[in-house]
C-alpha positions in Angstrom: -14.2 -3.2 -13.0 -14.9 -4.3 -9.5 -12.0 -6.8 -7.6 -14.8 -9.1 -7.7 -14.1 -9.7 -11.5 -11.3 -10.8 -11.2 -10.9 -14.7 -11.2 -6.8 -14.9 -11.0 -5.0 -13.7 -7.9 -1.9 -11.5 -9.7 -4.0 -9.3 -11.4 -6.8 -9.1 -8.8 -3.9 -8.0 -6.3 -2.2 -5.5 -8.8 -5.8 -4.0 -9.3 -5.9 -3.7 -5.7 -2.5 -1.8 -5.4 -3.7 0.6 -8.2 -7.0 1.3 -6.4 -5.9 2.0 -3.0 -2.5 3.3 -4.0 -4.6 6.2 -5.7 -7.1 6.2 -2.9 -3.8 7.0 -1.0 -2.8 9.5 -2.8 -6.2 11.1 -2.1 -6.2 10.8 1.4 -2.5 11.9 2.2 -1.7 15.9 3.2 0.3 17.8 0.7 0.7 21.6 0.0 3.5 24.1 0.7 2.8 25.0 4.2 5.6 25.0 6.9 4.9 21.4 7.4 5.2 20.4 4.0 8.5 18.4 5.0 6.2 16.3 7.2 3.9 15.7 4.6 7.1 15.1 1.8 8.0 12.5 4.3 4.4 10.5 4.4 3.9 10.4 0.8 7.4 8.8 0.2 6.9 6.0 3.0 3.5 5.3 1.4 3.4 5.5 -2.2 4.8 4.1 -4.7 6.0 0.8 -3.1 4.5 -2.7 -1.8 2.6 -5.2 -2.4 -0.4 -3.7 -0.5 -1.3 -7.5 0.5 -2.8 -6.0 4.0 -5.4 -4.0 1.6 -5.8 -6.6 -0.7 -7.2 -9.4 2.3 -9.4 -6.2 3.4 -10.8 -5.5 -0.4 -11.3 -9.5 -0.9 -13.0 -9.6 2.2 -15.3 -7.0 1.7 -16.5 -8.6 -1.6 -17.7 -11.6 0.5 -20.7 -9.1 1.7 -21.0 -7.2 -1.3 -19.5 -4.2 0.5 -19.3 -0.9 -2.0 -15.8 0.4 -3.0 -15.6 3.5 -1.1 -16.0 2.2 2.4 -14.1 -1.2 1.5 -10.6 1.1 -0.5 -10.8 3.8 2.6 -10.8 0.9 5.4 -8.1 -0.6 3.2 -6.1 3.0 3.4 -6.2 2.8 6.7 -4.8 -0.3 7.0 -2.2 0.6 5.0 -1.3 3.5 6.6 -0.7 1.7 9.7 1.5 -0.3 8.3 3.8 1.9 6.8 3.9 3.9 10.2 4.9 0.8 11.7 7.8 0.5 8.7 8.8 3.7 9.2 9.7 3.0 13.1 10.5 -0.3 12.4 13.6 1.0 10.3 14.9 3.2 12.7 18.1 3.1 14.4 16.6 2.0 17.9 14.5 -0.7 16.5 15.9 -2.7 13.1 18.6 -0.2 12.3 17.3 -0.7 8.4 18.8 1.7 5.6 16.4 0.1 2.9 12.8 0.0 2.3 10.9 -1.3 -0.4 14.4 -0.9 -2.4 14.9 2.9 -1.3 16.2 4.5 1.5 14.6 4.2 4.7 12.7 7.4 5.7 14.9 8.4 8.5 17.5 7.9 5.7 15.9 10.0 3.5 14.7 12.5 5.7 16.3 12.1 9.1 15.1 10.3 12.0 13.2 13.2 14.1 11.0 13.6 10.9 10.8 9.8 10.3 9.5 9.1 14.1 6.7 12.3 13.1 6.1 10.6 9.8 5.1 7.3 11.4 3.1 9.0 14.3 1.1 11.1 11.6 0.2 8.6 9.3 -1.0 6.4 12.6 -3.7 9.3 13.3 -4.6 9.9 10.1 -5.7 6.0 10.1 -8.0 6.5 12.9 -9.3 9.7 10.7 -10.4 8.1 7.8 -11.9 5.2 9.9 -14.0 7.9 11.6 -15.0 9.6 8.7 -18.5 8.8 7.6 -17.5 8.5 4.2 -16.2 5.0 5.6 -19.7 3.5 7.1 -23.0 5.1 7.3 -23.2 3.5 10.2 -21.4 5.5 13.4 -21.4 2.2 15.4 -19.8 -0.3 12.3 -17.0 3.3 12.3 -16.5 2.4 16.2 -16.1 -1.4 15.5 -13.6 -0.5 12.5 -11.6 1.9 15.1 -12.2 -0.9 18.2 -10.6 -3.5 15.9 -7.6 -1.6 14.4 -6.5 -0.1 17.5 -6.5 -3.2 19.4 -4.9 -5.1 16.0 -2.2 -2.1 16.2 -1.7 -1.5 20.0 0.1 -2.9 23.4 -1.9 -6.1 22.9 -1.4 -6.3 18.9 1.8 -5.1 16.3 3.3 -2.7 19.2 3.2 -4.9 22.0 4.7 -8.5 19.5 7.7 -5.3 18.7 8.4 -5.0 22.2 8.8 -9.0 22.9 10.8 -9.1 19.8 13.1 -6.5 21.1 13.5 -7.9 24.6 14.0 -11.5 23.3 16.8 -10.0 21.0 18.7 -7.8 24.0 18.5 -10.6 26.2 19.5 -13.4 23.9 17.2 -15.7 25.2 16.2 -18.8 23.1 12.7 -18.5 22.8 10.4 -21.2 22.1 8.6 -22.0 19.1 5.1 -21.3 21.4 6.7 -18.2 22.1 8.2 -17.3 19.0 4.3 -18.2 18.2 2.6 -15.6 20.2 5.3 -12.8 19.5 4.4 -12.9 15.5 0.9 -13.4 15.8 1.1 -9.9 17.7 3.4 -8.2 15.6 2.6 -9.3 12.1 -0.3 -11.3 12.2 -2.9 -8.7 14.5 -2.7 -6.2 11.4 -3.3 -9.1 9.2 -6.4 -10.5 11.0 -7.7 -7.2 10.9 -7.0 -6.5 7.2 -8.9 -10.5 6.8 -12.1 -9.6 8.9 -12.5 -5.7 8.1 -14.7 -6.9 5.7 -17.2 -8.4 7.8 -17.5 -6.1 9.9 -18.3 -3.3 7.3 -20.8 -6.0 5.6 -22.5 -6.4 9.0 -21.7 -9.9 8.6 -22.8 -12.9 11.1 -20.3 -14.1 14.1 -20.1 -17.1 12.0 -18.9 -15.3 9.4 -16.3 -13.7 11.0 -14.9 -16.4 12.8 -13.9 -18.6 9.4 -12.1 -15.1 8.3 -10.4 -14.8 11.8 -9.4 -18.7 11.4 -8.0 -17.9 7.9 -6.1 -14.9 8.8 -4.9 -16.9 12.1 -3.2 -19.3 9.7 -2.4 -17.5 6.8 -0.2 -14.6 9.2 1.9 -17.6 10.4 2.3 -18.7 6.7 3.1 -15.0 6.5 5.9 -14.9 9.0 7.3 -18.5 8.0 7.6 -17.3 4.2 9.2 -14.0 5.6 11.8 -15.9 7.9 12.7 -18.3 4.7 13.5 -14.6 2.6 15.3 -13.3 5.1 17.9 -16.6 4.4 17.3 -17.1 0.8 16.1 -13.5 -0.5 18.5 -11.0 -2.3 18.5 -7.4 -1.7 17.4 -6.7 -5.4 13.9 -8.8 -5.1 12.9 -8.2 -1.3 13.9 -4.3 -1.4 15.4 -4.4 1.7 18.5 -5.8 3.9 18.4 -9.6 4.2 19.9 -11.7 6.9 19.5 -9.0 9.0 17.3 -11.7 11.7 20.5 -14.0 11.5 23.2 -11.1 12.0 21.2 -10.4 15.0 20.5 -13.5 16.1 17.6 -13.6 16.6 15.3 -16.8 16.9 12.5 -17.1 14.2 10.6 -20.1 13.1 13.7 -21.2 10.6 15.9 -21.4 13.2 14.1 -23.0 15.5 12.5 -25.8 12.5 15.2 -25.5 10.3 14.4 -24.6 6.8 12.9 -27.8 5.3 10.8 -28.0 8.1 9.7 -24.4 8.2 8.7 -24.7 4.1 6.7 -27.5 5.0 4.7 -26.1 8.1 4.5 -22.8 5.8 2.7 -24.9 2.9 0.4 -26.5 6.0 -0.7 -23.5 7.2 -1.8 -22.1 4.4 -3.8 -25.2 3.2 -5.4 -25.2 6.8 -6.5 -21.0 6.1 -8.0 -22.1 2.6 -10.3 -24.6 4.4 -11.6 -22.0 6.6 -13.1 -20.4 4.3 -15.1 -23.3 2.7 -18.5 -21.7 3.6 -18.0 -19.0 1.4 -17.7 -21.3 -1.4 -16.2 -20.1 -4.9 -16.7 -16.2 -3.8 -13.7 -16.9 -1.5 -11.5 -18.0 -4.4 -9.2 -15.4 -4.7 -8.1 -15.5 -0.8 -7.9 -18.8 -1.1 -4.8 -18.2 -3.8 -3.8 -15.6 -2.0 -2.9 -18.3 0.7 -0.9 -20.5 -1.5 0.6 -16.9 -2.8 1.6 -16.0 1.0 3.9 -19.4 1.1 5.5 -19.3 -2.4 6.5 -15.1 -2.9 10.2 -14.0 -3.4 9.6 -11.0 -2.3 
């Protein structure tokens, strides 16, 4: 059953979890070598936890152009492995200082922080290798465009560089603008996010037009993101979000509650995914599962 049959968001997205999650499985090392502590340490920071929303946006999109499974669940892998590279380092003592993740221990908990920081680097190259593989795209220049895209979604001008303005911000103490706070997350959370939204398009081949209504969506829709993340980090509970909250408050750092307060921030969150829907009104009822995805971005507990 394709994720194109499916005409309610929940199950769509926990049909995407099972797909790539086993697509995972397929993709990530294993084996008994000297190494194997390495590969012990990928496999437990990417299975078995998540929501996988980044490979769901990249598996709806990909419908929208009648893209087959195999190219649309590997580009979705990759995706995925980026981000839990970027959890891994995100966890460790010189960046969040997290023990939890996804309601285990962190992976430099786990394992210790040499093998986490090896973890996260392996699981960023092995991206890059599935992106490359032709088993992705027949086409070597659509493999290019996948590679472009994710290394620019993922690099000094994407996720890593937004990491590094969060960090300064946070050791200087500065109070940082909501424009700033602006740019900062659409760099750190909402490049990979984008990405995940237009991968799609650019395995269908799709027009500019096209791909500008999923980069408008995915524009809105990773603010939403943030906003809804910045409202758990108040109102969550370790049990539901599966990791430590008010750890943003402890550190004081600004986010778009504290800036908008939290009435205010609920009610931008609810805009902005209302503006993403209508972006993708061109696509008509084929788009209806991002579209719920959008109103599921703003109103998760987890």
């Amino acid at each position: 059953m394709p994720l194109s049959s499916h005409r309610q968001f929940e199950p769509a997205l926990a049909f995407a979890a099972a797909s790539v999650e086993r697509t995972l499985d397929s993709l990530l090392p294993s084996g008994n070598e000297g190494e194997a502590r390495l590969f012990d340490a990928m496999r437990y920071s990417c299975l078995g936890g998540g929501k996988r929303l980044r490979a769901f946006f990249a598996l709806a999109s990909a419908t929208l152009f009648r893209v087959a499974p195999l190219p649309a669940l590997r580009t979705a892998s990759a995706i995925e492995l980026v981000h839990a590279y970027s959890l891994i380092h995100d966890d460790l003592p010189a960046m969040d200082d997290d023990d939890l993740r996804r309601g285990k221990p962190s992976c430099h908990k786990q394992f210790d922080e040499a093998t986490a920081i090896l973890a996260g680097d392996a699981l960023q190259a092995l991206a890059f290798e599935v992106l490359a593989h032709e088993d992705t795209h027949g086409d070597p220049a659509v493999r290019a465009a996948l590679i472009v895209e994710l290394a620019k979604a993922s690099g000094a001008h994407g996720m890593v560089g937004g990491q590094m303005l969060d960090l300064l911000a946070e050791a200087r103490g500065d109070e940082m603008s909501i424009g700033a706070i602006t740019r900062l997350q659409r760099m750190k959370t909402g490049a990979l996010i984008s990405f995940a939204c237009t991968a799609g398009a650019i395995l269908g081949k799709a027009s500019d037009h096209s791909r500008a209504a999923l980069a408008g969506y995915a524009h809105d829709l990773g603010l939403a993101f943030q906003i809804a993340d910045d409202l758990l980090d108040i109102e969550g509970n370790v049990v539901d979000l599966g990791k430590t909250p008010g750890k943003d408050v402890e550190a004081g750092k600004a986010t778009f509650v504290s800036i908008l307060g939290v009435e205010r921030a609920r009610t931008q969150a609810g805009l902005l995914a209302r503006q993403a829907a209508a972006h993708l009104e061109s696509f008509g009822e084929a788009a209806d599962l991002l579209r719920q995805a959008a109103n599921f971005v703003v109103a998760r507990r987890t």
